[in-house]
Backbone as CSV, one residue per row, in Angstrom:
resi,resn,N_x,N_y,N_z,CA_x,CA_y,CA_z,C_x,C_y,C_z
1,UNK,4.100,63.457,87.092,3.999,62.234,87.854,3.188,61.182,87.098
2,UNK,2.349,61.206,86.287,1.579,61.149,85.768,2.199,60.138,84.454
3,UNK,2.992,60.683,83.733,3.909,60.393,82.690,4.697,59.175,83.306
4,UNK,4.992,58.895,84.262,5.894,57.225,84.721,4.471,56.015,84.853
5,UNK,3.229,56.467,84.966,2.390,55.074,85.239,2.752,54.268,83.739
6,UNK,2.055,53.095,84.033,2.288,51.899,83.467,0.696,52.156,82.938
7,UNK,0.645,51.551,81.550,-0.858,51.805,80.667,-1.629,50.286,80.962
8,UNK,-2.702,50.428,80.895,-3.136,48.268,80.655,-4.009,48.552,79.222
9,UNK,-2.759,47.756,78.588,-3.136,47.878,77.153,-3.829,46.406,77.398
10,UNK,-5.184,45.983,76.038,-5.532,44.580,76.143,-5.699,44.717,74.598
11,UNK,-4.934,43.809,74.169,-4.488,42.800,72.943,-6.259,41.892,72.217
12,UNK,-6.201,41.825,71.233,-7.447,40.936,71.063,-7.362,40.562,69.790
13,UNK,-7.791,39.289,69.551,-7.671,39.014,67.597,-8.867,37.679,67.893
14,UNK,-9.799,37.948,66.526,-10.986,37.093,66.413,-10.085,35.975,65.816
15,UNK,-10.163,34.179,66.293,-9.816,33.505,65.729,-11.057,32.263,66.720
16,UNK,-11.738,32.289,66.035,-12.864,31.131,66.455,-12.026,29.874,66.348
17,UNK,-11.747,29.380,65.330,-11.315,28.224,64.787,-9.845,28.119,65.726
18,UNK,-8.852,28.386,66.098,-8.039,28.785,66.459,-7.535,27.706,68.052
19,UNK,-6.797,26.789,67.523,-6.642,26.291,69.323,-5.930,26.740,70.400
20,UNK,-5.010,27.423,69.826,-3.872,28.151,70.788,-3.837,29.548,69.998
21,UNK,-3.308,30.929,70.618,-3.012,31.827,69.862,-2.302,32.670,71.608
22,UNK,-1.046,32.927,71.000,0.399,33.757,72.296,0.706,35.151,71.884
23,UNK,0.573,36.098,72.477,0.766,37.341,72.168,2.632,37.693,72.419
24,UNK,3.210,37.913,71.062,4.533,38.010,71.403,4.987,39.357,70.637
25,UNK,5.855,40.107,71.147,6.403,41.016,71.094,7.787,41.732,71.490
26,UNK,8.311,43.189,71.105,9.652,43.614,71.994,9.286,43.811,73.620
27,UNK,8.030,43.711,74.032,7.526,44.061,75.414,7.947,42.792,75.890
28,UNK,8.041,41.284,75.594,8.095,40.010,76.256,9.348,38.923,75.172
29,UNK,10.437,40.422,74.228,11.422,39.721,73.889,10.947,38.326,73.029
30,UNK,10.205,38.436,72.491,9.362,37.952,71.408,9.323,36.331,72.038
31,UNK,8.723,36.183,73.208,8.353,35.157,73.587,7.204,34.115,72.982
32,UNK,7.597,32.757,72.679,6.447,32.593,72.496,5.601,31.571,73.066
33,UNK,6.174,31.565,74.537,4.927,31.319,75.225,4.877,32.073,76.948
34,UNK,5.171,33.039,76.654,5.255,33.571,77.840,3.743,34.489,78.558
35,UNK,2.974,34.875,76.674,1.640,35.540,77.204,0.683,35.124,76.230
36,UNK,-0.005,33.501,76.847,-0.943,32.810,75.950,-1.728,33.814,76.373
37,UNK,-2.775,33.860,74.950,-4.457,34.615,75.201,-5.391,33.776,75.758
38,UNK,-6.688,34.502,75.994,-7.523,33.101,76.564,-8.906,33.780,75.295
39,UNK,-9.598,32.302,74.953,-10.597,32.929,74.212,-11.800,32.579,74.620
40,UNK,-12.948,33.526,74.697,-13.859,33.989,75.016,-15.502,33.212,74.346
41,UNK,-16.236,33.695,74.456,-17.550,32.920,74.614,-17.521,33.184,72.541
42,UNK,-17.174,34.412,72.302,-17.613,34.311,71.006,-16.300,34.247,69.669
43,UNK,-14.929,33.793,70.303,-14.364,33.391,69.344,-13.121,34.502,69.772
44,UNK,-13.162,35.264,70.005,-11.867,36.046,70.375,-10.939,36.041,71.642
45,UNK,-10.005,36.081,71.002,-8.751,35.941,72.035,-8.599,37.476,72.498
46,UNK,-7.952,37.402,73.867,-7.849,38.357,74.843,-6.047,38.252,75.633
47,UNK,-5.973,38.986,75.609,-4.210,39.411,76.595,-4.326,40.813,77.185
48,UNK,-4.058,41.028,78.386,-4.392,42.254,79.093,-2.852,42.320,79.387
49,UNK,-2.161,43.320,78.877,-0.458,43.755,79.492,-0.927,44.933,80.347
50,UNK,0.129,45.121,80.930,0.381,46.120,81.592,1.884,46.751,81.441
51,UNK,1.669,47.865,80.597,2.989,48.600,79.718,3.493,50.093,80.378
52,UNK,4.383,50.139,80.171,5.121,51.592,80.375,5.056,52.156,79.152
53,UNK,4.736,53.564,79.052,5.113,54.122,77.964,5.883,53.548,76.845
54,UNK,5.931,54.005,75.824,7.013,53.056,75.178,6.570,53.171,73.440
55,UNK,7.065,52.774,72.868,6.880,51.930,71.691,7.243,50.807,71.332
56,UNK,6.565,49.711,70.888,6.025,48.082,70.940,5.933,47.586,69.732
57,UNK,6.647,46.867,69.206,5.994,46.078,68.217,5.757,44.748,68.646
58,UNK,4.822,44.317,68.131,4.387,42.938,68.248,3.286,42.090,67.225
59,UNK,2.999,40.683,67.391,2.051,39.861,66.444,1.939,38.774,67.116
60,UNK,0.658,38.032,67.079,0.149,36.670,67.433,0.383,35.975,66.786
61,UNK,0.661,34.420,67.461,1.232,33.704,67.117,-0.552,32.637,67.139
62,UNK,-1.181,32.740,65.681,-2.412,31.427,66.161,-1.804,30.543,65.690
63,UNK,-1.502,29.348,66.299,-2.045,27.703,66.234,-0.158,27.961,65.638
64,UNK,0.523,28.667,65.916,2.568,28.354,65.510,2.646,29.207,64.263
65,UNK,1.294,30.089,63.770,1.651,30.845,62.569,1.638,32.288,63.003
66,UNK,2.847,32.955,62.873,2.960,34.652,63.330,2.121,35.081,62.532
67,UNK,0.914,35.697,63.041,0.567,36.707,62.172,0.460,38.047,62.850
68,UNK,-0.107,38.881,61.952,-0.379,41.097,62.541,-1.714,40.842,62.902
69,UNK,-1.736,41.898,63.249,-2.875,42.124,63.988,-4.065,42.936,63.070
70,UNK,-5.064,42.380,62.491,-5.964,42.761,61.410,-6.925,43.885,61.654
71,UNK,-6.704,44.178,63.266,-7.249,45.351,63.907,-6.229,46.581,63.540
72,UNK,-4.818,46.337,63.708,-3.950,47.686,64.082,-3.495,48.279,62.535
73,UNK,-3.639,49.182,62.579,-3.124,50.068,61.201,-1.630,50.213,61.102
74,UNK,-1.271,50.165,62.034,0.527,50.616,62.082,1.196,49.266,62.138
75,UNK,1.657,49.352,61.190,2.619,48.194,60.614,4.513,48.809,60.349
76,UNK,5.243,48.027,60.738,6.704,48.445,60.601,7.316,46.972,59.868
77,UNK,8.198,47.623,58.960,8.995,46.256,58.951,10.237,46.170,59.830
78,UNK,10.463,44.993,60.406,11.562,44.564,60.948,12.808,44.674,60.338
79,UNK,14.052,44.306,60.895,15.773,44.195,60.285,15.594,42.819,59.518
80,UNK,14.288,41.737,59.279,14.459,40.791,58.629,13.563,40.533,57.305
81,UNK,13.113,42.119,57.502,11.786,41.923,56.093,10.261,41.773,56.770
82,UNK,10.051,41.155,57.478,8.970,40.499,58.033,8.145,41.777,58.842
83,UNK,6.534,41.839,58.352,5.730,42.902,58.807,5.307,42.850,60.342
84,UNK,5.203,43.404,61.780,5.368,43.694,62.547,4.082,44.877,62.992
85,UNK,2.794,44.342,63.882,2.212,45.734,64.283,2.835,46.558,65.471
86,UNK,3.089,47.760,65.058,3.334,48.619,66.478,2.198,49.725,67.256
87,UNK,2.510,49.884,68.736,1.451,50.074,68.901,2.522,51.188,70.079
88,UNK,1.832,52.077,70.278,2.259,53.680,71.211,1.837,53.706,72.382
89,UNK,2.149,53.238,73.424,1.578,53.197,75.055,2.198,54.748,75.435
């Protein structure tokens, strides 16, 4: 029973300087503005999902530039070349 909950994964990337930064991924069909972050007293951005099991790739989008996530170790490449973090809910 246990195995169907939904995980609350929370997303985070230090970008002080940073005016906008959107968490996009296969979880939100690589939206990119469907899950802005909000940033915090000391420079980091925050996104709290709430996921099903699964496997995810995804990357932030700061200020219109995709980047990975400098926290996550697991990196995939995509069908277009382009590096991609994935992450295991």
């Amino acid at each position: 029973m246990a195995d169907n909950k939904k995980k609350r994964v929370t997303f985070k990337v230090f970008a002080p300087e940073a005016q906008q930064v959107v968490l996009a991924g296969s979880f939100n069909k690589w939206s990119q503005d469907s899950d802005a972050m909000k940033k915090d007293e000391t420079g980091t951005w925050k996104k709290i999902k709430i996921l099903p099991k699964g496997t995810y790739e995804y990357k932030f989008i700061v200020d219109g530039t995709w980047t990975c996530d400098p926290n996550c170790p697991d990196i995939v490449c995509d069908d277009q070349g382009s590096e991609n973090n994935m992450i295991v809910v």
